[in-house]
N, C-alpha and C positions, 0 to 999 in steps of 0.2 A: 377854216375850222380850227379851236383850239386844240394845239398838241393833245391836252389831258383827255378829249371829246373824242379823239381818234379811237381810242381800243371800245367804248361805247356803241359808236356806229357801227364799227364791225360788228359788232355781238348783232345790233339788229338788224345790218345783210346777212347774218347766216342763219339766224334765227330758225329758218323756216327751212335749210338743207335736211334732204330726205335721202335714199337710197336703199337699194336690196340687199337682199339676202339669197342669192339663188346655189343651188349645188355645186358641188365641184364640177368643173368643164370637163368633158369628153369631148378629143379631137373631133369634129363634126361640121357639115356643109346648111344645119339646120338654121332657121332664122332665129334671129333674137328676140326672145320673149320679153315682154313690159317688165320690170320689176316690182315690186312690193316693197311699199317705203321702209324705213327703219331711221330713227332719229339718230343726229348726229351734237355731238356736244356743241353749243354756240358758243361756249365760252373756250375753250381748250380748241377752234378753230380760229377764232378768235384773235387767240395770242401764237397761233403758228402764221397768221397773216402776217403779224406786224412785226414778227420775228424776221419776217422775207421782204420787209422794205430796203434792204440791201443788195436785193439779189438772190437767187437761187440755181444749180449752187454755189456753195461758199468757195470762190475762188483761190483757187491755189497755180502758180506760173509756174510752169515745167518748161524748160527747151526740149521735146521731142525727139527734133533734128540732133539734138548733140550726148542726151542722154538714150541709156540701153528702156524705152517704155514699154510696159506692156497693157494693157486693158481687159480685165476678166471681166467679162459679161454673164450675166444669169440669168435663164427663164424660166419661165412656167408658172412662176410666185407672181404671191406669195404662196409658202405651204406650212407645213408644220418641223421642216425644220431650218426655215429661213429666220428664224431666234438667235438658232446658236449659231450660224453663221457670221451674225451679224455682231454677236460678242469675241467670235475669233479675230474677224477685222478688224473693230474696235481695240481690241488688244493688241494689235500688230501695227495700226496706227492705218489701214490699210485701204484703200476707196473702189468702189467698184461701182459696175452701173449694172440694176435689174432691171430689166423689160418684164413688165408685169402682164396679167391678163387680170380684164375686169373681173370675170366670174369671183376670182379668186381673190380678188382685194373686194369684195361683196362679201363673201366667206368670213371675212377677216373680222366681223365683231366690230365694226364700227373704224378701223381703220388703223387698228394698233399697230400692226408690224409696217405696215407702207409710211405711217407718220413716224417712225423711228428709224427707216430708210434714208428718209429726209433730214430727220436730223441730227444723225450720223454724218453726214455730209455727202453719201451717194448719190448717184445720178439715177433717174425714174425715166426708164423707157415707157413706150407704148408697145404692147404686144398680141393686141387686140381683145374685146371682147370673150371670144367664147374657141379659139383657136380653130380658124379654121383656114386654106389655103385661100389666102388673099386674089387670086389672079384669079381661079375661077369663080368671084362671085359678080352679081350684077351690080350698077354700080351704086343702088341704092344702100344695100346690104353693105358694100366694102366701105362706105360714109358711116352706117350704125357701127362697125363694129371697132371703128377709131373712134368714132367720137363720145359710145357711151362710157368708153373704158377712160378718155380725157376726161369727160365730164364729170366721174367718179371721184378721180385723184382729183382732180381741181377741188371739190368739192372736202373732202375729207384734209387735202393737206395744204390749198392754196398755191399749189403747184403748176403750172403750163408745162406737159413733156415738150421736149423739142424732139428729142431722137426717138422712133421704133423700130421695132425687128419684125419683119413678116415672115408667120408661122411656116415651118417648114424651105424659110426660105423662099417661097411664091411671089415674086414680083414680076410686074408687065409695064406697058405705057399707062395702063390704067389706073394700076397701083401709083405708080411715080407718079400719074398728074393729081390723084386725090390724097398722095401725102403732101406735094407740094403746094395744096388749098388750105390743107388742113396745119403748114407751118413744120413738117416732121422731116428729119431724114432719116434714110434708109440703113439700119446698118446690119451691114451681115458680119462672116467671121473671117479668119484665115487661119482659125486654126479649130477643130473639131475635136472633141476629145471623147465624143461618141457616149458619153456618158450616161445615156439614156440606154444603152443598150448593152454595153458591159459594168454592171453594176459594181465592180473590185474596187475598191479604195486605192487600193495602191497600182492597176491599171491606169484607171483616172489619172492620178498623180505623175504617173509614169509619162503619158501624153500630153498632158499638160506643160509637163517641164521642158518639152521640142520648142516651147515657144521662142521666139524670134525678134529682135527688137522690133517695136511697130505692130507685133501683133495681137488682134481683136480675139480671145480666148469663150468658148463657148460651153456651157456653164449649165447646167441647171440644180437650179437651188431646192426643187423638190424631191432630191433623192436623197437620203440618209449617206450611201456610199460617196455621193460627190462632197459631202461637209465634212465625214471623214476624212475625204483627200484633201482637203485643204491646207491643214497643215503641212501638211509635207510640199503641195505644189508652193506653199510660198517659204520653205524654209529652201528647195531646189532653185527657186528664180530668186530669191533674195542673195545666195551664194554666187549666183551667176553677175551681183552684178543691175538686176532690174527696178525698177520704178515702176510701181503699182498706180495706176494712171483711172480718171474715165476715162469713157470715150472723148467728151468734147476735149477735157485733157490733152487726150493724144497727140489731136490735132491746133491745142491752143484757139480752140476758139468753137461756137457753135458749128457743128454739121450741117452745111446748106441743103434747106429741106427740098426733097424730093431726090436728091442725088443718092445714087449707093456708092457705101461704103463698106472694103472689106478690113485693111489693113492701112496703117499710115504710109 
């Protein structure tokens, strides 16, 4: 095919991408409902495909091993304040990796905040569908609820995740052999900042700052109190000395799927 023919074709592989619009998730053990389509732009996916003929992400080589790394992670997003988050990074220069949940990149109006994720240069977990504890479901069910929240981002930003977080932490053999089908690894934390539960800014920040070379920082980007503490967690580990890392960062190289991981 000619070079010029390339952004063409695309337009008419995406032409026809659909997807929902469903509520905000509540943590729950219920099945996943069909979606209800909603149009996605062919042209503005388009040019996010052929933006990614180099790769995704935009690679950047850390030694790990010899520098102070650390890796903040975020879930539950997107929400309503993973915007301004995302202009604080961007202003600090800063990279992080969200583990998303479908419901909630559904929510998102066509895909704005998860494609400016992307092209910000962060890394896009899987963090399933509709949040619910991975290890107790059957395994039909533990297959929808990665694959429709994959199928989503692929579809919106031309993306494949490699890495996910299982909700609550819930991993089994079961889990581990159907991330390992599905090409994901597993990544948990080592370091918990509980932020879901003491809403303080400056708590958050407080905890956050214990982090430790190597360590996976656990994050969530739908509370106002945790973007609050941002500044502060990266003005504390920036003094100390740290490299604001992804995950695959971290570790210099994709996480091999199906393995967990908590810290480098």
């Amino acid at each position: 095919m000619r070079v010029w023919a390339l952004p063409l074709a695309l337009v008419a592989l995406v032409s026809c991408v659909t997807q929902s619009v469903p509520r905000r998730p509540q943590p729950s053990r219920a099945p996943v409902a069909p979606p209800r389509p909603v149009a996605v732009d062919p042209v503005v996916l388009a040019k996010r495909l052929l933006s990614m003929q180099h790769g995704w992400p935009r690679s950047r080589k850390f030694d790990c091993s010899r520098l102070k790394c650390v890796a903040l992670t975020f879930d539950d997003g997107p929400g309503e304040h993973t915007w301004r988050l995302l202009d604080l990074l961007r202003s600090r220069d800063v990279r992080a990796t969200f583990f998303v949940i479908g419901q909630m990149v559904a929510a998102d109006k066509g895909g704005r905040v998860v494609r400016r994720i992307v092209e910000d240069g962060h890394e896009l977990g899987n963090h399933s569908w509709s949040h619910p504890p991975l290890a107790e479901l059957p395994p039909e069910a533990l297959k929808r609820e990665l694959r429709h929240t994959a199928d989503l981002v692929w579809k919106l930003t031309g993306v494949r995740m490699r890495v996910m977080r299982p909700p609550y932490g819930s991993t089994d053999d079961q889990v581990e052999a159907e991330t390992r089908r599905e090409g994901l690894a597993q990544i948990l934390w080592s370091l918990d900042t509980l932020d879901w539960r003491d809403r303080v800014a400056a708590t958050v920040a407080k905890r956050a700052g214990r982090a430790e070379p190597g360590s996976i920082v656990l994050l969530h980007d739908i509370h106002r109190s945790t973007v609050d503490a941002m500044p502060a967690v990266l003005d504390t580990l920036g003094k100390k000395g740290y490299t604001f890392v992804t995950v695959s960062e971290l570790y210099g190289r994709t996480p091999a799927p199906g393995r967990t991981y908590t810290a480098r």
